[in-house]
C-alpha positions as CSV (number, residue, x, y, z in Angstrom):
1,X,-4.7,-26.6,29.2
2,X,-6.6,-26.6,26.0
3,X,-9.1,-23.9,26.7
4,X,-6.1,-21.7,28.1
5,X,-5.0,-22.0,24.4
6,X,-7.7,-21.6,22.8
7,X,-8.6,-18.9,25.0
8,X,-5.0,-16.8,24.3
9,X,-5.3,-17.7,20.3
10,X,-8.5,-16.2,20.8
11,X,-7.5,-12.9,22.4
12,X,-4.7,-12.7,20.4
13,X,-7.0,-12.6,17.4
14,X,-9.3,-9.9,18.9
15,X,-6.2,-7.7,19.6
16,X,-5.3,-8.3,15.9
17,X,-8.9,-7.4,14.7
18,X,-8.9,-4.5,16.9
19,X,-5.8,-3.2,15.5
20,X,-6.5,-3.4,12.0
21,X,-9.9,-1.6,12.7
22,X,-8.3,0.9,14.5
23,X,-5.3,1.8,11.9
24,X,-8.1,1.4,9.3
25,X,-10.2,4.3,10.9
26,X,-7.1,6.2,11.6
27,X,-6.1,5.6,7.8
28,X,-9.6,7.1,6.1
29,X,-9.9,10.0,8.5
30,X,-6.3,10.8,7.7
31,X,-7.1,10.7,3.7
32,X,-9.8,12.5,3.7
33,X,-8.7,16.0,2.9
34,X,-7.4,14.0,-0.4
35,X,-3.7,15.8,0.0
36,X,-3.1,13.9,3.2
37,X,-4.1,10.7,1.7
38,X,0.0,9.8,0.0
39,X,1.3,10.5,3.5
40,X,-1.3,9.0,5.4
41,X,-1.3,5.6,3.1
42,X,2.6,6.1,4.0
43,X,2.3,6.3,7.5
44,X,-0.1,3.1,7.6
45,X,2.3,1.3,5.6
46,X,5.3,1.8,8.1
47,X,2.8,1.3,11.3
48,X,2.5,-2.1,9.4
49,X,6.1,-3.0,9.1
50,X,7.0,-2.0,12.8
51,X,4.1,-4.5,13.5
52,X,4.9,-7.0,11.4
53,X,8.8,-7.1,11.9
54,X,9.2,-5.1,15.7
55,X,5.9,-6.4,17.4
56,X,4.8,-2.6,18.0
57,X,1.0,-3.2,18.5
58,X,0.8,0.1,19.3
59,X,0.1,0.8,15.7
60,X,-2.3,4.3,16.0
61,X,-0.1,5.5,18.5
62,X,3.2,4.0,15.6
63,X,1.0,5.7,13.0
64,X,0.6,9.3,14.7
65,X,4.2,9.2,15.5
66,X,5.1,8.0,11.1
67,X,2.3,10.7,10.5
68,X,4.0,13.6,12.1
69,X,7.6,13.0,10.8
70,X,6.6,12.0,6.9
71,X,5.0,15.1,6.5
72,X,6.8,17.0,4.1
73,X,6.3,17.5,0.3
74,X,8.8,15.0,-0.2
75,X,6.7,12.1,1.3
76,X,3.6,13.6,-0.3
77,X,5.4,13.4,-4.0
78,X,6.9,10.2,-3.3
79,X,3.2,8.5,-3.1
80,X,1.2,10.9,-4.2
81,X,2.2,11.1,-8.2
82,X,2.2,7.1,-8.4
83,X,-1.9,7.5,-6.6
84,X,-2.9,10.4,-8.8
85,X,-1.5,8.2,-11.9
86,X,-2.9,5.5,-11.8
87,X,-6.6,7.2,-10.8
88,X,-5.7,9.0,-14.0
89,X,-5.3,5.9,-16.1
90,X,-8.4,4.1,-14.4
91,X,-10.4,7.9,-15.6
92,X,-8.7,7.1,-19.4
93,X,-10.0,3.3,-19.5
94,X,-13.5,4.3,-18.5
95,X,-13.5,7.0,-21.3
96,X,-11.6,4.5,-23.6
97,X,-13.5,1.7,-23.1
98,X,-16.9,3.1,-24.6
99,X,-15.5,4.1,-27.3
100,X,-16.4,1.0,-30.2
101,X,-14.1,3.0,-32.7
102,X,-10.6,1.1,-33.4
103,X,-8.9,4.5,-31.8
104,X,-11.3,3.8,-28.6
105,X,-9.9,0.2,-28.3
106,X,-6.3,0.8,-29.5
107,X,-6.7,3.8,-26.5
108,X,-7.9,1.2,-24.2
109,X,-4.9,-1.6,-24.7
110,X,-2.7,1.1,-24.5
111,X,-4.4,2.6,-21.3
112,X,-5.0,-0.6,-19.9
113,X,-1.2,-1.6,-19.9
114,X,0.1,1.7,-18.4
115,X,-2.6,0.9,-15.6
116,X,-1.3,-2.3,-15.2
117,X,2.3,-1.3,-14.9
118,X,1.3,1.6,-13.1
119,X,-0.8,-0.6,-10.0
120,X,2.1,-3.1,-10.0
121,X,4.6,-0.1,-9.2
122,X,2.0,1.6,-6.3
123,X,3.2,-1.9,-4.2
124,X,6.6,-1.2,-4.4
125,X,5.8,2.5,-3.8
126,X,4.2,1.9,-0.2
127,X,7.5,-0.5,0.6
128,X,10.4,1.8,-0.4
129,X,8.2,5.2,0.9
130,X,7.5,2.7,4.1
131,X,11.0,1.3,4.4
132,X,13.5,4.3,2.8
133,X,11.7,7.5,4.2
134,X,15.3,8.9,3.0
135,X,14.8,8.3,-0.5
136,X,14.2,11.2,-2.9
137,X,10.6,10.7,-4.7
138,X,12.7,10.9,-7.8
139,X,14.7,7.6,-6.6
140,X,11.2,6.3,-5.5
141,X,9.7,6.5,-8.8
142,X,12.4,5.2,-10.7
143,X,13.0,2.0,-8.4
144,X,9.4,1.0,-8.4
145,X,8.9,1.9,-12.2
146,X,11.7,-1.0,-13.1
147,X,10.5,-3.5,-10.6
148,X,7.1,-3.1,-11.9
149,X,8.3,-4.2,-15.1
150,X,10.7,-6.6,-14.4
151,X,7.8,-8.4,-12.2
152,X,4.7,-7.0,-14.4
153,X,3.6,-10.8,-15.1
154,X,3.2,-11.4,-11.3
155,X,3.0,-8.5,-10.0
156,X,0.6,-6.5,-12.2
157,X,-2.1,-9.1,-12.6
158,X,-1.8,-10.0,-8.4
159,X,-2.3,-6.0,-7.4
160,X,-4.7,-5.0,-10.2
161,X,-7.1,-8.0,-8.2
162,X,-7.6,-6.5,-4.8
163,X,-8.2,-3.2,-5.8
164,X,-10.6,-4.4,-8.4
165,X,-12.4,-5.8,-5.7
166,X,-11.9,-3.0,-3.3
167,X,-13.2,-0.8,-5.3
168,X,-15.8,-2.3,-6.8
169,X,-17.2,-3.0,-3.3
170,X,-16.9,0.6,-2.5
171,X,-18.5,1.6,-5.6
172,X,-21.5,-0.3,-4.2
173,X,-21.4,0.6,-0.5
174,X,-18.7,3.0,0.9
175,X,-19.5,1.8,4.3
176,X,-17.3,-0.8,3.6
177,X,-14.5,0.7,3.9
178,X,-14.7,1.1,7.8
179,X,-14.9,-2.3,7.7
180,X,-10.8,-2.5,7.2
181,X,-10.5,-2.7,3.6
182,X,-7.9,-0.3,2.8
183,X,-6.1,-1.7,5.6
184,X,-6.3,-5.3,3.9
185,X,-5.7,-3.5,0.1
186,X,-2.0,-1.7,1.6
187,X,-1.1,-5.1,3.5
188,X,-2.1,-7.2,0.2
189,X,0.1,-4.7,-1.8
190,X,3.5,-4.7,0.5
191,X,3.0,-9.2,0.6
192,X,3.0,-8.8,-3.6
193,X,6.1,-6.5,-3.5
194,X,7.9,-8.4,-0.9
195,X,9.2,-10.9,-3.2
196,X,10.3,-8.6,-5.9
197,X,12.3,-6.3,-3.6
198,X,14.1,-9.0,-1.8
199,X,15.4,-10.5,-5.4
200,X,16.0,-6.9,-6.6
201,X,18.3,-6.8,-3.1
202,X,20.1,-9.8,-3.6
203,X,20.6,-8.9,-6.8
204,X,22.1,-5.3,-5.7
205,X,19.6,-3.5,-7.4
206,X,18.4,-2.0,-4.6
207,X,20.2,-0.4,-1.0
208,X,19.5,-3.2,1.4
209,X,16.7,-2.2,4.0
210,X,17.9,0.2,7.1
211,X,18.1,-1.7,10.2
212,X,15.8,-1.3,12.5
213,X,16.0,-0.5,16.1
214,X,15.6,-3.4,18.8
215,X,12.1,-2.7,20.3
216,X,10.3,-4.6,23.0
217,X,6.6,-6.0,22.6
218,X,4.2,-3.4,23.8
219,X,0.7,-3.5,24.1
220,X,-2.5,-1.5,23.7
């Protein structure tokens, strides 16, 4: 009785692994003509939502299927200004930062806060371009912009972390990257935003998520 547990924990855990390897693949392929990358990070996002809330393991075949209907210029502005921002403010801290004039360090503080306002608002990006594939980028940019700030103490300090540390590691060795890391980065990003978009809901600040269509357990 107890090895037949142990044994479907076991196999449940591999099918996890495998699946978060797999969309991880299927994720950096997808981004790396650069222009796909807002889309593809989009599609990954929702493949992860229909597996977290629907139990649709099926998450390249989910992914292919979010890949082919998000792509428009709408889904590609809707992530895609928020990504080229804030590689934009990490460019100006770089610069800033070796700088030892007072303009260099007054540049970085004031560099280093847009970044941190700006990483807080890429996890609410991925939920509301994941969740509300109807909303304009426009509306997109907006909504994340004030729940950034409303939640920067949390939020900012909790996102700018993981891709520290992503990134960092890649700096060193991009090999690790097939190794599921931006797959861990976008689900660490959507559990930090989580919170702040269900307050922001009760609150009414925000349309409350679509419903989603009852859909059975499948498996690979």
């Amino acid at each position: 009785m107890i090895s037949g547990i142990f044994g479907t924990r076991i196999m449940a855990g591999l099918s996890t692994l495998f699946n978060a390897m797999a969309l991880n693949l299927a994720l950096i392929v997808t981004s790396l003509p650069l222009i796909t990358a807002p889309v593809a990070v989009s599609s990954a996002s929702a493949a992860l939502d229909r597996w977290r809330h629907d139990g649709e393991d099926r998450v390249i075949r989910q992914f292919i299927v979010e890949f082919g209907d998000r792509w428009s210029l709408r889904s590609t502005l809707g992530a895609g200004v928020p990504m080229a921002a804030a590689a934009l403010g990490l460019a100006e801290v770089r610069h800033f930062a070796r700088q030892p004039s007072v303009a260099g360090r007054t540049g970085l503080c004031l560099g280093a806060g847009a970044l941190l306002i700006t990483l807080a608002a890429l996890c609410y990006v991925f939920q509301l371009t994941a969740g509300r594939p109807g909303l304009s980028p426009v509306d997109v940019w907006s909504a994340s912009a004030r729940l950034a700030v409303r939640n920067l103490l949390v939020a900012g300090p909790l996102s700018a972390i993981p891709i520290a540390g992503v990134a960092i590691l890649a700096a060193r060795d991009p090999g690790v990257l097939l190794l599921g890391l931006p797959v861990f980065l976008l689900h660490a990003l959507k559990l930090i935003a989580r919170p702040g978009l269900r307050r922001a809901e009760r609150a009414g600040l925000l349309l409350a998520r679509e419903p989603r269509k009852a859909v059975g357990r499948n498996h690979l």
